[in-house]
C-alpha positions as CSV (number, residue, x, y, z in Angstrom):
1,X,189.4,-102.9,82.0
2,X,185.9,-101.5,81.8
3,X,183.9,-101.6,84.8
4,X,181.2,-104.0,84.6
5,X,179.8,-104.0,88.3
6,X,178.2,-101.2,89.4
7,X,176.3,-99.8,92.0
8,X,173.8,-102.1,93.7
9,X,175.8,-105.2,92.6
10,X,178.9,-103.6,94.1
11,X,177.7,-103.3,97.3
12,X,176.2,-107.0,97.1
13,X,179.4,-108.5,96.5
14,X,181.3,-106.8,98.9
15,X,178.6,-107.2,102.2
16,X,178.3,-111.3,100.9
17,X,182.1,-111.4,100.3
18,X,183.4,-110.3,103.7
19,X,180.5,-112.1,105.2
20,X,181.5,-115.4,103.8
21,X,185.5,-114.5,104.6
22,X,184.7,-113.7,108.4
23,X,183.4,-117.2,108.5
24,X,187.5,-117.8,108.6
25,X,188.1,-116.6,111.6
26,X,184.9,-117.2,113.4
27,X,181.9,-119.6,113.0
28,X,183.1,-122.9,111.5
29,X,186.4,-121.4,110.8
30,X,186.8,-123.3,107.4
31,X,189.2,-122.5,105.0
32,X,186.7,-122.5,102.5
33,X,185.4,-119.5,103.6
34,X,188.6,-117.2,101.5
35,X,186.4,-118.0,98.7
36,X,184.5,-115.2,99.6
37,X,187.8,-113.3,99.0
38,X,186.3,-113.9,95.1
39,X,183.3,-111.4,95.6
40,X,184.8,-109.3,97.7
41,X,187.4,-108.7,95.7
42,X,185.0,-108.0,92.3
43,X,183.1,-105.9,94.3
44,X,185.9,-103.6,95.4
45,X,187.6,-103.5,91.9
46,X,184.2,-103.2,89.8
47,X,185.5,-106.0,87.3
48,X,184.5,-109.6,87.0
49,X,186.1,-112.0,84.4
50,X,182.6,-114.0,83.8
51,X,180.6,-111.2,83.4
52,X,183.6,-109.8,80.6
53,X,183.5,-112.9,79.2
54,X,179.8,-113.1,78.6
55,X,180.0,-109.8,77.8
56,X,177.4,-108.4,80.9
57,X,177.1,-105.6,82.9
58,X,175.3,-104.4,85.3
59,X,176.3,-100.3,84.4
60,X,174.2,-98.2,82.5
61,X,175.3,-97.5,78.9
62,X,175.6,-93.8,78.7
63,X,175.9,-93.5,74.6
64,X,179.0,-95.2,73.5
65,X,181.7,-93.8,76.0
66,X,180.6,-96.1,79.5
C-alpha cells in the first residue's frame, strides 16, 4: 500500500475524525458518531481505499519512486 494521504490532509482527517468520535461519549452521544472512526483511521494509516481507487493523492510525486 502506497501512501496516498499526506501531510495537510493527514492532519485533517485525524482532528475531524476524533472530533466526530468524541461526540460518542459526550454531546448527543449517538452511535453514529464511530463513523468518524473512518477518517480517523485514514488519517493515522495514510491510506484511503476511494482515493486508491480513483487513483488520487494528495503526496507529491518525487520522480517515479513516491
Amino acid at each position: 500500500m502506497k501512501k496516498n494521504v499526506c501531510s495537510v490532509d493527514r492532519v485533517l482527517r485525524i482532528a475531524v475524525g476524533a472530533s466526530i468520535v468524541s461526540l460518542a461519549f459526550a454531546g448527543p452521544q449517538s452511535s453514529w458518531a464511530f463513523l468518524g472512526l473512518i477518517p480517523l483511521l485514514t488519517g493515522l494509516v495514510g491510506w484511503c481505499p476511494p482515493y486508491a481507487a480513483l487513483g488520487l493523492s494528495t503526496c507529491k510525486t518525487r520522480g517515479t519512486d513516491n
